[in-house]
DSSP file (Angstrom, degrees, kcal/mol; ACC not computed):
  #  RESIDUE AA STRUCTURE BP1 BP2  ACC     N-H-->O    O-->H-N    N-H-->O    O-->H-N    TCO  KAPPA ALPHA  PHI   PSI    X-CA   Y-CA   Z-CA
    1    1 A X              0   0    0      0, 0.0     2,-1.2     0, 0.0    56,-0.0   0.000 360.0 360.0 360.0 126.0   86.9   77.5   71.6
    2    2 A X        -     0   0    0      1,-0.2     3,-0.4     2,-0.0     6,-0.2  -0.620 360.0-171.1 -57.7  97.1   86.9   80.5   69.3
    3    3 A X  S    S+     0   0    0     -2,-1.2     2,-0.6     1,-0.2    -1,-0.2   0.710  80.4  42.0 -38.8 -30.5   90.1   80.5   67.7
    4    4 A X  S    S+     0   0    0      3,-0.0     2,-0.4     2,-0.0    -1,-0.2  -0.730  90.3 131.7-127.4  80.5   90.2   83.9   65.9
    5    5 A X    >   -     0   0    0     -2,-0.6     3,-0.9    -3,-0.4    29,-0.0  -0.983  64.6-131.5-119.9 122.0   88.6   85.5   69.0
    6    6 A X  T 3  S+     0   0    0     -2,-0.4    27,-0.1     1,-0.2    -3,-0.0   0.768 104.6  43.4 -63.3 -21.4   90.0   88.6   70.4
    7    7 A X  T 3  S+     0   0    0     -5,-0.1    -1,-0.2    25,-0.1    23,-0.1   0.451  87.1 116.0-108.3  -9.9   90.0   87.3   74.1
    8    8 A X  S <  S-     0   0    0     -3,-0.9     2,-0.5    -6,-0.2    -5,-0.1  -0.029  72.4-111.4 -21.1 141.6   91.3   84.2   73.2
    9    9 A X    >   -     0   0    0      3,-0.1     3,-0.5     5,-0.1     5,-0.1  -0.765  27.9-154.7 -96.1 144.3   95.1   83.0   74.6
   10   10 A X  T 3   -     0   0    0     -2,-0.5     3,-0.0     1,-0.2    -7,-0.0  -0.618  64.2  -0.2-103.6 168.5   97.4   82.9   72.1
   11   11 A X  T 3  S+     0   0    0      1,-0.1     2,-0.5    -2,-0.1    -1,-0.2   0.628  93.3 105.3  75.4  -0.2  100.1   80.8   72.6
   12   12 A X  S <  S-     0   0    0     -3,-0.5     2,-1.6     2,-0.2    -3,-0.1  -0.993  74.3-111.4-163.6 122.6   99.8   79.3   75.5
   13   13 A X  S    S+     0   0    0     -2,-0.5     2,-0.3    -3,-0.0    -3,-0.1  -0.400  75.9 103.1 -50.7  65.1   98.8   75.7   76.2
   14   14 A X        -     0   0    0     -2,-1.6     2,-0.3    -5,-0.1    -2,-0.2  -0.911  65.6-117.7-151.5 139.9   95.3   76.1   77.8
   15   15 A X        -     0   0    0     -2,-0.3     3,-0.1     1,-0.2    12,-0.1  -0.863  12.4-143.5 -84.6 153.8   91.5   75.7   76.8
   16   16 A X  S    S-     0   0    0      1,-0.4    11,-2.5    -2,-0.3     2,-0.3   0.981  81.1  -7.6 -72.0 -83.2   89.7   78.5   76.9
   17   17 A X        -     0   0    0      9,-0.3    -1,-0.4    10,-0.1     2,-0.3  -0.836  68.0-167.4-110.4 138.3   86.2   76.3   78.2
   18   18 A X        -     0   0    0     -2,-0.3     7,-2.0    -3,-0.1     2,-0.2  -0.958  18.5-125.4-149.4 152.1   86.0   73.0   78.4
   19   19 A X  E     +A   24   0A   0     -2,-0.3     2,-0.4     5,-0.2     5,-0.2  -0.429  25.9 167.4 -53.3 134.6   83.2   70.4   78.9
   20   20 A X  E >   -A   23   0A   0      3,-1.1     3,-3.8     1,-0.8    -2,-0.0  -0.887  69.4 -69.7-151.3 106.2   83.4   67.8   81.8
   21   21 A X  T 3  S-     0   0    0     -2,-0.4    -1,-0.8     1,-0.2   104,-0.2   0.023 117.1  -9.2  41.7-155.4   79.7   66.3   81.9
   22   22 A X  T 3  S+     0   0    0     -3,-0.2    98,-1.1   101,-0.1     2,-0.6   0.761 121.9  82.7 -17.3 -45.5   77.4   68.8   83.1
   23   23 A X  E <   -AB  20 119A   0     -3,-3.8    -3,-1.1    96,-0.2     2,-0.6  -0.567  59.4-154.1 -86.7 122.4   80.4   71.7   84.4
   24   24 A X  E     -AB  19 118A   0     94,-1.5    94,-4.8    -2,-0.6     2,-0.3  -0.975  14.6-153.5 -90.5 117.7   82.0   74.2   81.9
   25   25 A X        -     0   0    0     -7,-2.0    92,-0.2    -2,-0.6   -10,-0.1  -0.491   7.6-155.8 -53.5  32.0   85.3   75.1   83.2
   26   26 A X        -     0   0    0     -2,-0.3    90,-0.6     1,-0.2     3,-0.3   0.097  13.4-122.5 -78.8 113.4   86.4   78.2   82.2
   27   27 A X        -     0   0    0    -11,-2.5    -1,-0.2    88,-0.2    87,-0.1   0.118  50.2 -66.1 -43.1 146.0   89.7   79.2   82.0
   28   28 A X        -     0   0    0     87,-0.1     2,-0.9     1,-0.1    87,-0.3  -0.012  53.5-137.9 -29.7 105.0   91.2   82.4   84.1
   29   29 A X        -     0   0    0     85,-2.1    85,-0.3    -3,-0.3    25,-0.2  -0.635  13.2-159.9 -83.3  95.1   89.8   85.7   82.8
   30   30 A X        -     0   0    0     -2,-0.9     2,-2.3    83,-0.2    23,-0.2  -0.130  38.3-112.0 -64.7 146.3   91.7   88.7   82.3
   31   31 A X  S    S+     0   0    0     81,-0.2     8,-1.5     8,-0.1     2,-0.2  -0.276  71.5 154.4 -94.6  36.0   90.3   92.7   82.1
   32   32 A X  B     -C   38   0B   0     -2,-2.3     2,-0.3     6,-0.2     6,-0.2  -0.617  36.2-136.1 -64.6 138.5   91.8   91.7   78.1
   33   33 A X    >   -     0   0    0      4,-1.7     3,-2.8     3,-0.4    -2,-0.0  -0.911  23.2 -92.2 -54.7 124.7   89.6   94.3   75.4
   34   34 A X  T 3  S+     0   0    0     -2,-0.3    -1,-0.1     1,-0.2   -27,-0.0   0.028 111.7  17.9 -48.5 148.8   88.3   93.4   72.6
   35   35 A X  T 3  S-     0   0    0     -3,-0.0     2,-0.2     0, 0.0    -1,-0.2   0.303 130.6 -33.7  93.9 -25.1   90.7   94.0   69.7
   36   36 A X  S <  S+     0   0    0     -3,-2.8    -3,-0.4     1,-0.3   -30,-0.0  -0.705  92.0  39.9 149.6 161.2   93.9   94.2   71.9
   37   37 A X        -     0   0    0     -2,-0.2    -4,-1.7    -5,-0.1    -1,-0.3   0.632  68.2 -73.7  58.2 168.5   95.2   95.3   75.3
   38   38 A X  B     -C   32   0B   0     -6,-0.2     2,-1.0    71,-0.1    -6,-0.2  -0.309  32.9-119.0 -79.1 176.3   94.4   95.5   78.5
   39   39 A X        -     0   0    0     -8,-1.5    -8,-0.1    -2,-0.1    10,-0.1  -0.836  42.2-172.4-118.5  95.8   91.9   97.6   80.4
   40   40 A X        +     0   0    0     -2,-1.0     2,-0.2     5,-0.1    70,-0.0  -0.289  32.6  56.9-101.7-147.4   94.0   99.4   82.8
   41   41 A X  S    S+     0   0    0      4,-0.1     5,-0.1     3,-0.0    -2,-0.1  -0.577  84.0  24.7  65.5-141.7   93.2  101.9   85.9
   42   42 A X  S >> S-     0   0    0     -2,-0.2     3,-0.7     1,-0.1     4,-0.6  -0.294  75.2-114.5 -73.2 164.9   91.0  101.3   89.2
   43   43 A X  H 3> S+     0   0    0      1,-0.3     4,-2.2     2,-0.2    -1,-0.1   0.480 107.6  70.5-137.0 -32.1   90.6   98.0   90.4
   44   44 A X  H 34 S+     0   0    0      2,-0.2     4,-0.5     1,-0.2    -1,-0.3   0.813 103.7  42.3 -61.2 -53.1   86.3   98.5   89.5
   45   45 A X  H <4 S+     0   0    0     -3,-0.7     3,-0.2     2,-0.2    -2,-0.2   0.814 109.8  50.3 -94.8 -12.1   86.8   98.4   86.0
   46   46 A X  H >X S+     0   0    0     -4,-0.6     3,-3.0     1,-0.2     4,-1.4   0.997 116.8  50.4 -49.4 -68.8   89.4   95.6   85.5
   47   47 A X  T 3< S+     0   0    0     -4,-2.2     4,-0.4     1,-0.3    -2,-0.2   0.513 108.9  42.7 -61.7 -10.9   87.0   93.9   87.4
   48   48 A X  T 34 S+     0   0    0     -4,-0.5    -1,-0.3    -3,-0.2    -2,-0.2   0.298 117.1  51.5-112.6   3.3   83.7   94.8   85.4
   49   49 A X  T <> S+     0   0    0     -3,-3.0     4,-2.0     3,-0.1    -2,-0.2   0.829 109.1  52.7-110.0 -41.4   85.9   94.0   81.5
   50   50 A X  H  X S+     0   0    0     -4,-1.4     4,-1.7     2,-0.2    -3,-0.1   0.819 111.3  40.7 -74.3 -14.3   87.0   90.5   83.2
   51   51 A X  H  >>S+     0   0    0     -4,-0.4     4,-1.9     2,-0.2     5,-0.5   0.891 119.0  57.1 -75.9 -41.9   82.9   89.4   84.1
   52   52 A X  H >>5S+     0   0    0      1,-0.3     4,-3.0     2,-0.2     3,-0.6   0.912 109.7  36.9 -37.1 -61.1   82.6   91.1   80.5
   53   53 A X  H 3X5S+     0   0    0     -4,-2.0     4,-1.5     1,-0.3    -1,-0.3   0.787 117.7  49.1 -77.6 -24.8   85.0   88.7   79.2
   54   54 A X  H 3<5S+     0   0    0     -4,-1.7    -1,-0.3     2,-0.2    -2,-0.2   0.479 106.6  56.8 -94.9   5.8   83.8   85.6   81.2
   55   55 A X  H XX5S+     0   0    0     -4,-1.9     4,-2.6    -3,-0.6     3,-2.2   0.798 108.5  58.0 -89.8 -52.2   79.8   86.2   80.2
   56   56 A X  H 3X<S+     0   0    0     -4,-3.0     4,-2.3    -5,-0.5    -2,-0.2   0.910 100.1  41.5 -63.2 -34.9   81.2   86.0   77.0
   57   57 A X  H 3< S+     0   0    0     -4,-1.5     4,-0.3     2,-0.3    -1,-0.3   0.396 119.9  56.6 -76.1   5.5   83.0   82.6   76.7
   58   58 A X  H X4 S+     0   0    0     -3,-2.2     3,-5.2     2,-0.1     4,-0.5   0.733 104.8  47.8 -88.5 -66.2   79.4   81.4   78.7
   59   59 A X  H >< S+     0   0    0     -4,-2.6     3,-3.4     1,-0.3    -2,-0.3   0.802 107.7  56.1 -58.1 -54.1   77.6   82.9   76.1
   60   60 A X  T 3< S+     0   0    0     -4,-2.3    -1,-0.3    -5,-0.5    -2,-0.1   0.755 112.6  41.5 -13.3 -46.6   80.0   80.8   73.9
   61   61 A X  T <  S-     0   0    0     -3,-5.2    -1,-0.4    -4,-0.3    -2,-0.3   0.214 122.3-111.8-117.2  -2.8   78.9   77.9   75.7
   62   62 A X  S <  S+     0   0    0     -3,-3.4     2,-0.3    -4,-0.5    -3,-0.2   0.965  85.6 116.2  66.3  62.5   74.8   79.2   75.7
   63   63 A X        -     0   0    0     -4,-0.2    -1,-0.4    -8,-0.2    -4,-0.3  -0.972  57.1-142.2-153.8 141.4   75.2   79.6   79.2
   64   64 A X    >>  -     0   0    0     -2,-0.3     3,-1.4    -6,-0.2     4,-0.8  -0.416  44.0 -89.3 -87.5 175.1   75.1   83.1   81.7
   65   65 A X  G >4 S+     0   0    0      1,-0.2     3,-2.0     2,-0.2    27,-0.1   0.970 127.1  65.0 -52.7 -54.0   76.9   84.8   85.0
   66   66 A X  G 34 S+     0   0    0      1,-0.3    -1,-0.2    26,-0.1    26,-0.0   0.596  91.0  58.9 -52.7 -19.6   73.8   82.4   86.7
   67   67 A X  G <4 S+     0   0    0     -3,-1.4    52,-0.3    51,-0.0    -1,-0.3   0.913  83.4 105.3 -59.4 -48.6   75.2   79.3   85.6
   68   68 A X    <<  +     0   0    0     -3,-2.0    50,-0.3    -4,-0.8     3,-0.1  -0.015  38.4 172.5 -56.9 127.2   78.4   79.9   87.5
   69   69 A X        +     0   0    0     48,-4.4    29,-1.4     1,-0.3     2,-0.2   0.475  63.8  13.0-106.5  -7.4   78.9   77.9   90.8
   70   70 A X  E     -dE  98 117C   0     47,-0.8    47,-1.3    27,-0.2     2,-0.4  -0.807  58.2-172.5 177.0 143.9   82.2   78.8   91.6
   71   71 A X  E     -dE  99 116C   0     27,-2.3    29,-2.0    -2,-0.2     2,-0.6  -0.905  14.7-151.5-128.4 149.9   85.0   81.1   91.1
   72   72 A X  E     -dE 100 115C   0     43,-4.6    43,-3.1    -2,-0.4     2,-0.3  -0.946  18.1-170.3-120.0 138.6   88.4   81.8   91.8
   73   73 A X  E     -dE 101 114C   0     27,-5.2    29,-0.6    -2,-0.6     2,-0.4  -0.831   6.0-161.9-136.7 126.9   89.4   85.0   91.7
   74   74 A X  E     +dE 102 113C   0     39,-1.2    39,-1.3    -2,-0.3     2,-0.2  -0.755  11.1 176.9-101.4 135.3   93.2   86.5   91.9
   75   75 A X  E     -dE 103 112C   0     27,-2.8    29,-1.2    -2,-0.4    37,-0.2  -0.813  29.5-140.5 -99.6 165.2   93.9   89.9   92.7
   76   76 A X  S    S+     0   0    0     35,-2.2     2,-0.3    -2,-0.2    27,-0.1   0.210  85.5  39.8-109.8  27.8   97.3   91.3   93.0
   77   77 A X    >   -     0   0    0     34,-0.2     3,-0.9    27,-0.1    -1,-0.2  -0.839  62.2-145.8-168.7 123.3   96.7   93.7   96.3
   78   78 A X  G >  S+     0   0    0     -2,-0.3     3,-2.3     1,-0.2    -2,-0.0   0.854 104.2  74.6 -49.3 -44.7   94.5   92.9   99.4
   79   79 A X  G 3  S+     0   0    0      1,-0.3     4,-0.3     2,-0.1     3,-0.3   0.890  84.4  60.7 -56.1 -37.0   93.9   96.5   99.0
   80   80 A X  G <> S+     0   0    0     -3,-0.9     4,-1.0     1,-0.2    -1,-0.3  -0.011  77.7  98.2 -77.2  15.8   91.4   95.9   95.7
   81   81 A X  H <> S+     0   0    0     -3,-2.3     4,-3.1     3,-0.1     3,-0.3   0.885  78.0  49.9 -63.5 -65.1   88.8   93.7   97.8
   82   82 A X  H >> S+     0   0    0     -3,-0.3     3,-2.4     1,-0.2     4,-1.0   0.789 117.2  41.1 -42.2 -78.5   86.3   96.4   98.6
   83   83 A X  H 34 S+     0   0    0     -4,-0.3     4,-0.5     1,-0.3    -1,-0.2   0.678 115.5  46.6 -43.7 -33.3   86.1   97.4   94.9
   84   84 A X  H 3X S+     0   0    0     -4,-1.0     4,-1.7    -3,-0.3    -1,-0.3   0.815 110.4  55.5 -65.9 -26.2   86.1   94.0   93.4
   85   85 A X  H <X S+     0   0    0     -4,-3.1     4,-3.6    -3,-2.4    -2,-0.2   0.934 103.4  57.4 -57.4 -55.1   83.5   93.1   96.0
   86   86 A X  H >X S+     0   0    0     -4,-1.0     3,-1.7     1,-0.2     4,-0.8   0.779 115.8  33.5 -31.8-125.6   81.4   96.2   94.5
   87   87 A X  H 3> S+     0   0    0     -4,-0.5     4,-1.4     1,-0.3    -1,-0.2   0.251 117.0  48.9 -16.3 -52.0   81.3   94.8   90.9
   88   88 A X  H >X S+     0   0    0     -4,-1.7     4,-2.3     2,-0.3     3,-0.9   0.970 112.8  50.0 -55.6 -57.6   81.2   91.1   91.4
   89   89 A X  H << S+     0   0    0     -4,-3.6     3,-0.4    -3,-1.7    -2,-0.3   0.905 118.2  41.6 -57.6 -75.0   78.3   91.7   93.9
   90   90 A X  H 3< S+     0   0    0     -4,-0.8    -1,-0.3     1,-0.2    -2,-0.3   0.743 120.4  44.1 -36.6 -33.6   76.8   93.9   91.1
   91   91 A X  H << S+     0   0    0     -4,-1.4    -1,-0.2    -3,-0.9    -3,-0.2   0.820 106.1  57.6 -72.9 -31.8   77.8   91.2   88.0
   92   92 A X  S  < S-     0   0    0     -4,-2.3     2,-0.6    -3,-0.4     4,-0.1  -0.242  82.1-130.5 -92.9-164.9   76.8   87.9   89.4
   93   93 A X        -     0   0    0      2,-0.1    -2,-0.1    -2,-0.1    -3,-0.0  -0.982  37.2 -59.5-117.7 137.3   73.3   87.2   90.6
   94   94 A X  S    S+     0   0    0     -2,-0.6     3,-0.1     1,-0.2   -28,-0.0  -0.195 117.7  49.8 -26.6 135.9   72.0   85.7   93.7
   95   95 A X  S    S-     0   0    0      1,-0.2    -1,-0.2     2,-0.1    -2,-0.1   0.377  96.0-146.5 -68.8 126.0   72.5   83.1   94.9
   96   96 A X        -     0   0    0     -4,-0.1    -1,-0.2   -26,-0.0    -2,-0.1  -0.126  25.1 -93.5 -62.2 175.8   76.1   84.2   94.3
   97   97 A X        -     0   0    0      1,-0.2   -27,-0.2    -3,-0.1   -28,-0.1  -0.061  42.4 -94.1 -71.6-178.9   78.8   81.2   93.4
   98   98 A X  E     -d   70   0C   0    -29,-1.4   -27,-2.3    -3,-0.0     2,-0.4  -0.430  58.2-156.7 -89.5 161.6   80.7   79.7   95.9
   99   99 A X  E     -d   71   0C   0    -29,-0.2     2,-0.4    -2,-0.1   -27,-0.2  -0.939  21.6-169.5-162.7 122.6   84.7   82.3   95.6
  100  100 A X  E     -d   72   0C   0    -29,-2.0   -27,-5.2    -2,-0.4     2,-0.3  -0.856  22.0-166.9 -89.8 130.5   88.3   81.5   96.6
  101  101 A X  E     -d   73   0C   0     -2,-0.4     2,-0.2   -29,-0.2   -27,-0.2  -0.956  10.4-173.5-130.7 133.3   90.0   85.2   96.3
  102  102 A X  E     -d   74   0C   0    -29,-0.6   -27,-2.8    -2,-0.3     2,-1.0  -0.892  21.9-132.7 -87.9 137.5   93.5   85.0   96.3
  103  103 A X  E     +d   75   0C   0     -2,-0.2     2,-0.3   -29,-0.2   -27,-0.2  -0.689  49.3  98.3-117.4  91.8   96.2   87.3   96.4
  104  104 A X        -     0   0    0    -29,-1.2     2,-0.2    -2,-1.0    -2,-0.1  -0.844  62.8 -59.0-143.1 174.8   99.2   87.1   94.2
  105  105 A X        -     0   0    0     -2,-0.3     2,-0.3   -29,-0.1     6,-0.1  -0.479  40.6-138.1 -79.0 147.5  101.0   88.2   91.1
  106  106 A X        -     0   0    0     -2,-0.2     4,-0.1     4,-0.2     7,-0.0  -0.886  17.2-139.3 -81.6 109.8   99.8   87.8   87.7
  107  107 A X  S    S+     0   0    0     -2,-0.3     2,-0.3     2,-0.1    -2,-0.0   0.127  92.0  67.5 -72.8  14.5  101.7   86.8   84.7
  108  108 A X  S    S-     0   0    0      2,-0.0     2,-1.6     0, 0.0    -2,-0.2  -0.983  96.5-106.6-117.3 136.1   99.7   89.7   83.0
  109  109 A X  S    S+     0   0    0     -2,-0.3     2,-0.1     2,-0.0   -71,-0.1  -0.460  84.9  93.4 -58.2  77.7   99.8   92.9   83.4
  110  110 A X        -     0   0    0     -2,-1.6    -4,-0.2     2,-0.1     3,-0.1  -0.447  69.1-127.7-155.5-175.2   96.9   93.1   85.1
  111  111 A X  S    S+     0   0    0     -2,-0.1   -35,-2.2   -37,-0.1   -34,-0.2   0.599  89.6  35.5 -93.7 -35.6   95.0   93.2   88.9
  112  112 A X  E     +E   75   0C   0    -37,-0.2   -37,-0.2   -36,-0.1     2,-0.2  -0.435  49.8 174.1-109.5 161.4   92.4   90.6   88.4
  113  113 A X  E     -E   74   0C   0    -39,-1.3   -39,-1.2    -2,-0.2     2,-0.6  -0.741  17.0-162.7-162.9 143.3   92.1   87.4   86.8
  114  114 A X  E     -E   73   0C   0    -85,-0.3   -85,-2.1    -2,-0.2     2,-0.3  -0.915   7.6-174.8-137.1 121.2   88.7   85.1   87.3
  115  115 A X  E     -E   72   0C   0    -43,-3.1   -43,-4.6    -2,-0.6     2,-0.2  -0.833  16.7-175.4-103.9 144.8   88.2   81.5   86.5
  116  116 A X  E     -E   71   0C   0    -90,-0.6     2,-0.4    -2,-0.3   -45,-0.2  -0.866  24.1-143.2-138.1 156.7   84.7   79.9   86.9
  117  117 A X  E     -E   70   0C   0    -47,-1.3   -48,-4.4    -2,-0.2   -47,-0.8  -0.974  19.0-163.3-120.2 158.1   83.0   77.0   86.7
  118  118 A X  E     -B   24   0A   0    -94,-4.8   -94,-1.5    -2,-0.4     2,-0.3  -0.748   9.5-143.1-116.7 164.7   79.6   76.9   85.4
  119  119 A X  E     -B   23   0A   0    -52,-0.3     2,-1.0    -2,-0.2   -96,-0.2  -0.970   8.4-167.9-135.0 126.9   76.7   74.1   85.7
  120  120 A X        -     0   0    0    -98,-1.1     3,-0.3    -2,-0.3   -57,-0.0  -0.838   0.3-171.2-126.3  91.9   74.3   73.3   82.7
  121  121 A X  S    S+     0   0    0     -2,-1.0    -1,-0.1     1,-0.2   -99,-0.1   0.819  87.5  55.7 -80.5  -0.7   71.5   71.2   84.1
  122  122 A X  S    S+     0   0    0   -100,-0.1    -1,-0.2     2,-0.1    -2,-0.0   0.553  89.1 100.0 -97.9  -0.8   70.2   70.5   80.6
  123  123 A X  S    S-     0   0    0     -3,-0.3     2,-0.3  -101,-0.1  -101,-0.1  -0.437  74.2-136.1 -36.7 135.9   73.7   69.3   79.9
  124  124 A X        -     0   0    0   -103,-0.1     2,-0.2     1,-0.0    -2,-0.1  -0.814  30.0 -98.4 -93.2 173.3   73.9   65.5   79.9
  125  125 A X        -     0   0    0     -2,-0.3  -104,-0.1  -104,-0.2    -1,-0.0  -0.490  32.5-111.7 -88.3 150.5   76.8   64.0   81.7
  126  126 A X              0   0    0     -2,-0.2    -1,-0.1     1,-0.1  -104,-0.1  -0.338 360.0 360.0 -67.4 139.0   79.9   62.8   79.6
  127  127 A X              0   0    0   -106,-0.1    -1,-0.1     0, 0.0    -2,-0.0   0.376 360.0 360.0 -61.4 360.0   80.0   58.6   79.9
């Protein structure tokens, strides 16, 4: 994990990514900017700065959006499907991951948040 990384959590008892064999695990991603704040306004561009921020912690990991096999993703209004649909269909690639979407409150000020797991087949598996 990048410590001195602007999308880093500070505070807060979590890895960012973590290894299990093969799978990167990637911790919730928030519509954080680099350098500080959140990305606020329509529900399309939270949703296009949090694949932002989670392509980066793959790239971290020398890994892409294609790795990913499955996401969860929280919104905080049923009403923000269609547009998150729009932008995820546009971020990930075919064949898309496997998606729990949920709808609840955030403990950021935010709409979204997306956590992934990713699969590395040149990975070997932990013993």
């Amino acid at each position: 994990m990048a410590e001195n990384s602007n999308l880093a959590p500070r505070k807060v008892p979590l890895s960012r990514a973590r290894w299990a064999g093969s799978l990167l695990f990637i911790s919730g991603q928030l519509p954080r900017i680099p350098g500080g704040g959140m990305r606020d306004g329509p529900i399309e561009g939270q949703t296009e700065q949090a694949i932002a921020n989670l392509r980066t912690v793959l790239g971290e990991h020398g890994l892409g959006l294609e790795h990913v096999v499955k996401t969860t993703v929280w919104l905080t209004s049923a009403e923000h499907l269609d547009g998150m649909n729009k932008v995820y269909t546009d971020g990930f690639p075919e064949p898309y991951p496997t998606r729990s979407t949920v709808v609840s409150g955030l403990v950021a000020p935010a709409d979204i948040e997306i956590e992934a797991v990713a699969y590395d087949p040149q990975r070997s598996p932990s013993s």
